[in-house]
GUMITI-669797 format. One record per residue (C-alpha): residue in three letters; x, z, y. Coordinates in steps of 0.05 Angstrom, whole numbers, plus 5000, padded with zeros to 4 digits. Each point is the difference from the previous one (the first is absolute). Example, Ala and Ser with C-alpha at 12.3 -4.5 7.8 and 13.67 -1.06 7.14 Angstrom:
<nodes>
<code = ALA, x = 5246, z = 5156, y = 4910>
<code = SER, x = 5027, z = 4987, y = 5069>
</nodes>
This chain:
<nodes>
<code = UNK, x = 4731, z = 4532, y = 4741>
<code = UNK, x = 4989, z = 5052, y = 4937>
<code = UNK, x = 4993, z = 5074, y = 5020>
<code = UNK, x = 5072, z = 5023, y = 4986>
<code = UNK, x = 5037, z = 4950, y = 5028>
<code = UNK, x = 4962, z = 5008, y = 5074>
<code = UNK, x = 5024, z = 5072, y = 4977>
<code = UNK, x = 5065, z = 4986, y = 5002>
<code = UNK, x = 5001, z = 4963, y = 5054>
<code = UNK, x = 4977, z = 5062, y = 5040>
<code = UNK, x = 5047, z = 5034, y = 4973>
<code = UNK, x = 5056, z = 4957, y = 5030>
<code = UNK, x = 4960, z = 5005, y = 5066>
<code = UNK, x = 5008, z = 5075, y = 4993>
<code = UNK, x = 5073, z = 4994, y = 4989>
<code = UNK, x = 4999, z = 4950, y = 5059>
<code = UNK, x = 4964, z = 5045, y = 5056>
<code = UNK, x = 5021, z = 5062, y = 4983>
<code = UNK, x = 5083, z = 4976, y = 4989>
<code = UNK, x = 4994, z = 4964, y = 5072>
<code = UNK, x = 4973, z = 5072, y = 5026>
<code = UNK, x = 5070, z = 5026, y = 5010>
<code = UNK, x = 5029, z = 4948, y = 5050>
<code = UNK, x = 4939, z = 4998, y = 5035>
<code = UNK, x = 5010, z = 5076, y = 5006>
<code = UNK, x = 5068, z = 4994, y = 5037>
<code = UNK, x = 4967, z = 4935, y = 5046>
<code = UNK, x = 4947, z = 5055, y = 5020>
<code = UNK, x = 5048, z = 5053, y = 5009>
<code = UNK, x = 5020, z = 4950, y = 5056>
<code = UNK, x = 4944, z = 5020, y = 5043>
<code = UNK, x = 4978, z = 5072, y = 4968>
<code = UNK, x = 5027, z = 5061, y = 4989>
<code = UNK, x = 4997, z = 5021, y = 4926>
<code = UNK, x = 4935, z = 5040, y = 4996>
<code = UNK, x = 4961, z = 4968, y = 5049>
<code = UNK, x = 5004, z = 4929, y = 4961>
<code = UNK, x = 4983, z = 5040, y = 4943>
<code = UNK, x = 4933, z = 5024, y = 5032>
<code = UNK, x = 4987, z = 4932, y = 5027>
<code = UNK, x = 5007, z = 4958, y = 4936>
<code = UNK, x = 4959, z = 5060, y = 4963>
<code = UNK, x = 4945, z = 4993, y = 5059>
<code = UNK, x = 4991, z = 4931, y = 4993>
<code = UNK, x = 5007, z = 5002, y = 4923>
<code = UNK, x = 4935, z = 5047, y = 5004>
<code = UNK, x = 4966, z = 4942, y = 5043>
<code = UNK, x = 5008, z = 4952, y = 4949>
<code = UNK, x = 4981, z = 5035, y = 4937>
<code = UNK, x = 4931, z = 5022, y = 5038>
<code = UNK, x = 4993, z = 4921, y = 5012>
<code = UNK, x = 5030, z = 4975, y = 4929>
<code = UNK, x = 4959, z = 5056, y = 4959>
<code = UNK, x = 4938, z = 4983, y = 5053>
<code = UNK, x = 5008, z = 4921, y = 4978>
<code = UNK, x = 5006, z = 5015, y = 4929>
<code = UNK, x = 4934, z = 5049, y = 5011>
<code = UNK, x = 5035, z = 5063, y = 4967>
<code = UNK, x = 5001, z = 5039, y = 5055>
<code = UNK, x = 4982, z = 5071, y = 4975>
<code = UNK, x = 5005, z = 5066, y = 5038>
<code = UNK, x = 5056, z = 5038, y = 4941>
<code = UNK, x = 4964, z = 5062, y = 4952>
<code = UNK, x = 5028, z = 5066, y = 5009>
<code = UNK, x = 5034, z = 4987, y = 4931>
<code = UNK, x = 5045, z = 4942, y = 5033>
<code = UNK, x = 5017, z = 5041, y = 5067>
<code = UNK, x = 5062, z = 5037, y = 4969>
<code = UNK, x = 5024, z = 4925, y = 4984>
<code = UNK, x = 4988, z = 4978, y = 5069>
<code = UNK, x = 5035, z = 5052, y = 5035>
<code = UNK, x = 5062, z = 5005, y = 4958>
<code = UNK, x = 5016, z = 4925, y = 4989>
<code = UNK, x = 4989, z = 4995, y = 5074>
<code = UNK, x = 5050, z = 5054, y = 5013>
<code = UNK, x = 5053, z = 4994, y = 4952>
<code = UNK, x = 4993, z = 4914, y = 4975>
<code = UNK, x = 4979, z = 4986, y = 5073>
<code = UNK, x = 5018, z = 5045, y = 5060>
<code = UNK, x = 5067, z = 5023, y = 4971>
<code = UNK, x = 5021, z = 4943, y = 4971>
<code = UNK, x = 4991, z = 4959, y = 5061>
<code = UNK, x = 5024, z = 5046, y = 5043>
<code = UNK, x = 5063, z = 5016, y = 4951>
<code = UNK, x = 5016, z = 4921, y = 4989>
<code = UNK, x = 4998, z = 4980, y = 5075>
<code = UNK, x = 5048, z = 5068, y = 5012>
<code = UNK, x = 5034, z = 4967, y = 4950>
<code = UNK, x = 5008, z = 4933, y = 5020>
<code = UNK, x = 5023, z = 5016, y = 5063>
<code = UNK, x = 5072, z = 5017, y = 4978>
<code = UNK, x = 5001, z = 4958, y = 4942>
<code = UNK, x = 4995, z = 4936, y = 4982>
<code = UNK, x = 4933, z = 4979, y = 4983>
<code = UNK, x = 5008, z = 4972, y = 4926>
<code = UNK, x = 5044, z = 5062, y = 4972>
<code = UNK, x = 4944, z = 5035, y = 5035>
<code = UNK, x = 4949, z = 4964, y = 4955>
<code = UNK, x = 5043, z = 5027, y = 4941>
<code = UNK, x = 5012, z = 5072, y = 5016>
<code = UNK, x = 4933, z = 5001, y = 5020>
<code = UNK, x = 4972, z = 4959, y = 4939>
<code = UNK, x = 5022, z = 5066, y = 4954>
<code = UNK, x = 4936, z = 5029, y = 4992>
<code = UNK, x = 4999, z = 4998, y = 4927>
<code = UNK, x = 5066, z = 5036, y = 4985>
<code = UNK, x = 4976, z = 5059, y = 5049>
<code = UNK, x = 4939, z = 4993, y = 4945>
<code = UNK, x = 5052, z = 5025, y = 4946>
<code = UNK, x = 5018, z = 5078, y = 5037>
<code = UNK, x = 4930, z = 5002, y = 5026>
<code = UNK, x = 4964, z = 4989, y = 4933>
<code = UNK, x = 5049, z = 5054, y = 4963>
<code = UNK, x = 4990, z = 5042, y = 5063>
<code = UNK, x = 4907, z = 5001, y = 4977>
<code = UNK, x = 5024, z = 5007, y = 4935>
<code = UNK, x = 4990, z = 4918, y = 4970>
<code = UNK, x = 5045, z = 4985, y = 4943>
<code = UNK, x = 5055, z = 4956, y = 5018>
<code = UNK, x = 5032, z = 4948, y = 4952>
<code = UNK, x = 5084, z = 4992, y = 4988>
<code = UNK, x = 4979, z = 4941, y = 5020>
<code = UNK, x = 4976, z = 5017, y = 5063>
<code = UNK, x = 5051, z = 5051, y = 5024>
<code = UNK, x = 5061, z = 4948, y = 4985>
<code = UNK, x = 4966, z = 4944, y = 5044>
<code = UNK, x = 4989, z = 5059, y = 5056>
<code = UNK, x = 5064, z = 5015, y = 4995>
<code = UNK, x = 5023, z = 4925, y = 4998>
<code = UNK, x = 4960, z = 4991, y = 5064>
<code = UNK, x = 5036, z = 5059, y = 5033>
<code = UNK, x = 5062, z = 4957, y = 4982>
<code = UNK, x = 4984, z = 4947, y = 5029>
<code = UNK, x = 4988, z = 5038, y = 5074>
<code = UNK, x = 5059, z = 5032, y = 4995>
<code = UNK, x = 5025, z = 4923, y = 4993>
<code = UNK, x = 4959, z = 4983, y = 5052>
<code = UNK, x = 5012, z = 5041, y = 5049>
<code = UNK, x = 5079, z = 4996, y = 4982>
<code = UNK, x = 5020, z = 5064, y = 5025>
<code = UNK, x = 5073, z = 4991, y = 5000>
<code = UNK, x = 4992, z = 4955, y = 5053>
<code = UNK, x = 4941, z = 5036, y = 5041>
<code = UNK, x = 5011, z = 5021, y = 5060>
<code = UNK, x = 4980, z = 5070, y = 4988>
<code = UNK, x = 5004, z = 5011, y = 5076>
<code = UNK, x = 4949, z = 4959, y = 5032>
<code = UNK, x = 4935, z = 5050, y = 4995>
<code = UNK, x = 4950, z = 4940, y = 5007>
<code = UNK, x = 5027, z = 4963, y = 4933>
<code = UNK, x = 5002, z = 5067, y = 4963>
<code = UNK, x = 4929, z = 5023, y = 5022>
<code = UNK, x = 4966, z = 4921, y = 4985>
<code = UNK, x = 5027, z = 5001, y = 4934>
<code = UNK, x = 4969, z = 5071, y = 4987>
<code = UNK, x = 4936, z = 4978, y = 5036>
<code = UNK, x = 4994, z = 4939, y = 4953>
<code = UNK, x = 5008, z = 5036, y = 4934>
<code = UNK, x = 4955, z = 5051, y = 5020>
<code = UNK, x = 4953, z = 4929, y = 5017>
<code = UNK, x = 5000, z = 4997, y = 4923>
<code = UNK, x = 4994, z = 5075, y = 4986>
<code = UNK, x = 4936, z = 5002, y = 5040>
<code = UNK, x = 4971, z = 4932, y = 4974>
<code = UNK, x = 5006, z = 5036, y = 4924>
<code = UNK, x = 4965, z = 5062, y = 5025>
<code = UNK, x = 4938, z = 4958, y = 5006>
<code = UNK, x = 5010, z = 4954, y = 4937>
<code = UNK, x = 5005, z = 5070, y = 4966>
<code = UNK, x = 4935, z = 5020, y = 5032>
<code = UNK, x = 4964, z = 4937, y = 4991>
<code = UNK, x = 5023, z = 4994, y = 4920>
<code = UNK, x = 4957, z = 5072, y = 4992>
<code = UNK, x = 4943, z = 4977, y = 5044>
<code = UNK, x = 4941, z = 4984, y = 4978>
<code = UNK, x = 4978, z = 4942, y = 5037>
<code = UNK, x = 4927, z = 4991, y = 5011>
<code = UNK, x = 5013, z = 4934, y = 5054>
<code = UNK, x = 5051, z = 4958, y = 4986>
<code = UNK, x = 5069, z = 5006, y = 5042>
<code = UNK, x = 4979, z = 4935, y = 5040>
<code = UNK, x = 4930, z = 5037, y = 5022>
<code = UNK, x = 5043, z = 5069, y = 5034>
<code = UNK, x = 5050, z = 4961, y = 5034>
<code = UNK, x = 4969, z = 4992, y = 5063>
<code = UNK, x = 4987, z = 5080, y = 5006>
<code = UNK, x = 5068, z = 5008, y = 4976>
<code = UNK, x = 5022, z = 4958, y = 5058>
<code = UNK, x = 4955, z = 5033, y = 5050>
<code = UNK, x = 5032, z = 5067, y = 4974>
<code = UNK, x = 5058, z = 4969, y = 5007>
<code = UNK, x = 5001, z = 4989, y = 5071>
<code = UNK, x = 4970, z = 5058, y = 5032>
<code = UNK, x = 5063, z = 5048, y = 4955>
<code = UNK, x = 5060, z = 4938, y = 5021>
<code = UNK, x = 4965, z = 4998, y = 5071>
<code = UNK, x = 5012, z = 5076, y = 5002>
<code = UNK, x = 5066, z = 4996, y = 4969>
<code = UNK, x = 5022, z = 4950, y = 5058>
<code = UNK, x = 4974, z = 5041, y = 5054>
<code = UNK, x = 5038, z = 5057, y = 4969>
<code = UNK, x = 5070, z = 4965, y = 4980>
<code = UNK, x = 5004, z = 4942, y = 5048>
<code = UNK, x = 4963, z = 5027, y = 5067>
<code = UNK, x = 5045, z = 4950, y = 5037>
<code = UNK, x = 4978, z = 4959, y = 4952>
<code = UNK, x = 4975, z = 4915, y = 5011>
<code = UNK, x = 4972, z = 4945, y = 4973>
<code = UNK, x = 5010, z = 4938, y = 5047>
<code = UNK, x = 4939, z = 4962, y = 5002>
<code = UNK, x = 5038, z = 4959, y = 5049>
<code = UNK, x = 5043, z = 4967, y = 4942>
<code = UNK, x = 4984, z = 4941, y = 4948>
<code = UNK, x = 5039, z = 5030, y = 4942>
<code = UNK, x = 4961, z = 5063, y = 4998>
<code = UNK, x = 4935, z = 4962, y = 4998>
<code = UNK, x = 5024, z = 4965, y = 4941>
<code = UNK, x = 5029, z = 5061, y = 4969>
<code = UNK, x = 4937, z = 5038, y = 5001>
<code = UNK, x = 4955, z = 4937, y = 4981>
<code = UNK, x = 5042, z = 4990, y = 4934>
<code = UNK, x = 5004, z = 5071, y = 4988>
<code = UNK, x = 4930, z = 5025, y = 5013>
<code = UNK, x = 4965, z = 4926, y = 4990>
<code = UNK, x = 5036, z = 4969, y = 4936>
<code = UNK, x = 5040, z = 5043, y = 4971>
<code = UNK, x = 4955, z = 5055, y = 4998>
<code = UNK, x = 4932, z = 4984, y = 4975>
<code = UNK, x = 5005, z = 4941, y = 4980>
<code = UNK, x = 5064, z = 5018, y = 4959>
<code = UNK, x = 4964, z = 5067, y = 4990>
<code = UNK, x = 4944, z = 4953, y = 4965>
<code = UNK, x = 5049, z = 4957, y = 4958>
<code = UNK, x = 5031, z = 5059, y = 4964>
<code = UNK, x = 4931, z = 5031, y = 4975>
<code = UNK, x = 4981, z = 4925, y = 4981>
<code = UNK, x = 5054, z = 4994, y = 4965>
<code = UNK, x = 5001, z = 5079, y = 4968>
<code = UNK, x = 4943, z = 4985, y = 4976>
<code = UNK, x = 5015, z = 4927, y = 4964>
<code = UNK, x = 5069, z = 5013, y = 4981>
<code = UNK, x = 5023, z = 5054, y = 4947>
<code = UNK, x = 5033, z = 5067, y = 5042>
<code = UNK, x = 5068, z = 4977, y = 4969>
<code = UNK, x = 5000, z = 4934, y = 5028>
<code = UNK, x = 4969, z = 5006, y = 5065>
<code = UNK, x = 5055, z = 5058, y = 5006>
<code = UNK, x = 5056, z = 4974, y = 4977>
<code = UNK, x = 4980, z = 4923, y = 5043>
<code = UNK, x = 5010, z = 5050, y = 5064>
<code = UNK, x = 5064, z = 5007, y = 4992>
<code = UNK, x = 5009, z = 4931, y = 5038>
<code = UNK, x = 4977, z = 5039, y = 5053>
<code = UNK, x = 5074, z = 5033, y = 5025>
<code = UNK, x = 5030, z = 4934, y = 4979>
<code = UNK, x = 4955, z = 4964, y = 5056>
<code = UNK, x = 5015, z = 5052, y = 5051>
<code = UNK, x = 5077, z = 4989, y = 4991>
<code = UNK, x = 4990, z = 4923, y = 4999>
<code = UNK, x = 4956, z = 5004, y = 5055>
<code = UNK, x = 5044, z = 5040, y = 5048>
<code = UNK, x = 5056, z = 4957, y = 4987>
<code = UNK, x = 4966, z = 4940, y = 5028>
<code = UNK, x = 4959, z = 5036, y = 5055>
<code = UNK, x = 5040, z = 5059, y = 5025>
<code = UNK, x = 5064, z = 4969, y = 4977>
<code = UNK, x = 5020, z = 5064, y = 4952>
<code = UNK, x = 5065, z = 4996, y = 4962>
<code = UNK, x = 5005, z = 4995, y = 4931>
<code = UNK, x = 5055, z = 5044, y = 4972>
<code = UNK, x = 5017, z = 5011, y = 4923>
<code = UNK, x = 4980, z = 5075, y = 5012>
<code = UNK, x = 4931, z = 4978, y = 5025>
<code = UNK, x = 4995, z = 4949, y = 4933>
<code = UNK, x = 5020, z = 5049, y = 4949>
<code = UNK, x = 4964, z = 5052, y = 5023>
<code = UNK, x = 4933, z = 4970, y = 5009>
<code = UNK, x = 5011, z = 4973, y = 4929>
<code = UNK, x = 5016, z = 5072, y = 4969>
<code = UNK, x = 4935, z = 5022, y = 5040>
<code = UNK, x = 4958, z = 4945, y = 4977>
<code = UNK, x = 5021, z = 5009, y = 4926>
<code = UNK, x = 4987, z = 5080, y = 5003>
<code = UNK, x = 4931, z = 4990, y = 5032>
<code = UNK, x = 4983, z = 4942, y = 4939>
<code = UNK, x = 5025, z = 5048, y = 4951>
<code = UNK, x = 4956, z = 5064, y = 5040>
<code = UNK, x = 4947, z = 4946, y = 4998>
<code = UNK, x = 4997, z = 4987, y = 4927>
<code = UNK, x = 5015, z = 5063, y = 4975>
<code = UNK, x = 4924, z = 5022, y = 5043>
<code = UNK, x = 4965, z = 4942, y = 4973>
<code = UNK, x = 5025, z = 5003, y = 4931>
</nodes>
């Protein structure tokens, strides 16, 4: 098997574990409240980066250059964004959550104008396409504006994304001296202790039943598979594939999530749901190319 297509083929795994993510979510949320399952899958995501970095033998204690990297990613790409999604999923179903959550790159558009980046026609009209396509989405004609837990998990998920592009805005203007792969299990740890505080502080009534099979396989996919390993797939593959294609083959990623909660959570698929992921998906690829151009 030649070099690029194994590449490729990890790039469909990444598209695979990190799409399924969201329906696991709402099977864990079974058994967990929202920021405790965060803590656990981000606990036992640091326990196997030590022992996937410690196999691969590039276990390194991070330089102070790469601490700034390590705390922000794991506050804003790991701690918030967990916390956020599972808030999130909660209320909503867990494939639109995969899509309002999956908007990272449109919150890139105000955010880079905001640190003064130039920004592209391009870019602006498939930011503005993508904000289209949530207002499909979430089809507020027929919201019920009423119901505080549907209002609040849509808010928590788009914030999700907001977060996730604080750190992809950090990371773009780091200079990396390890590799992304080699801080992710001290971005983990960091992880951990801030979601373990945030659960403490949030949800003191707070659970995760240990007692219960489908949390067990929750936090296994989550912090076992999905995590590192899917962690590991996406550098491999950023580092094989050119930036455009590697970003623009992610897109599956919301696509899986809605597939996948239909047949494992049983979600409905409406026309709102259909258009607006596609109006989403189509901003973000024109976002995407307009940055890589």
């Amino acid at each position: 098997m030649t070099g690029r297509r194994a590449a490729y083929l990890q790039l469909g795994l990444c598209v695979v574990l990190f799409g399924l993510t969201w329906p696991v979510i709402k099977i864990g949320l079974s058994a967990a409240t929202p920021v405790w399952l965060a803590a656990g899958r981000a606990g036992l995501s640091a326990i196997s980066a030590f022992v996937l970095l410690a196999a691969l033998r590039r276990l390194q204690w991070p330089g102070r250059a790469d601490w700034p990297i390590v705390l922000s990613v794991a506050a804003f790409q790991l701690s918030f964004f967990f916390a956020l999604s599972n808030m999130g999923v909660q209320s909503v179903p867990p494939g639109r959550s995969g899509v309002l959550a999956y908007t990272t790159m449109l919150w890139i558009v105000p955010l880079s104008l905001l640190v003064g980046e130039r920004v592209g026609r391009r870019g602006i009209t498939g930011a503005l396409l993508g904000v289209l396509g949530i207002v499909v989405l979430i089809d507020p004609w027929r919201f019920d504006w009423s119901d505080r837990q549907i209002v609040e998990g849509h808010a928590w998920l788009l914030l999700a994304g907001l977060s996730w592009a604080i750190a992809v805005l950090h990371a773009r203007r780091h200079r990396w001296r390890l590799a992304p792969l080699d801080v992710l299990p001290w971005q983990m740890s960091v992880a951990t202790i801030l979601l373990g505080i945030l659960a403490l502080i949030l949800e003191p009534g707070g659970h995760l039943d240990f007692g219960r099979g489908t949390l067990w396989m929750a936090l296994l996919y989550l912090g076992v598979i999905a995590g590192p390993a899917g962690t590991w797939a996406a550098v491999s593959v950023a580092r094989a594939l050119p930036p455009l294609t590697t970003s623009l083959g992610m897109l599956g990623t919301p696509l899986l999530a809605i597939a996948s909660s239909v047949v494992l959570v049983g979600e409905p698929v409406t026309w709102p749901l259909v258009l607006g992921t596609m109006l989403v998906i189509a901003g973000i690829a024109i976002v995407i190319v307009e940055r890589t151009k």
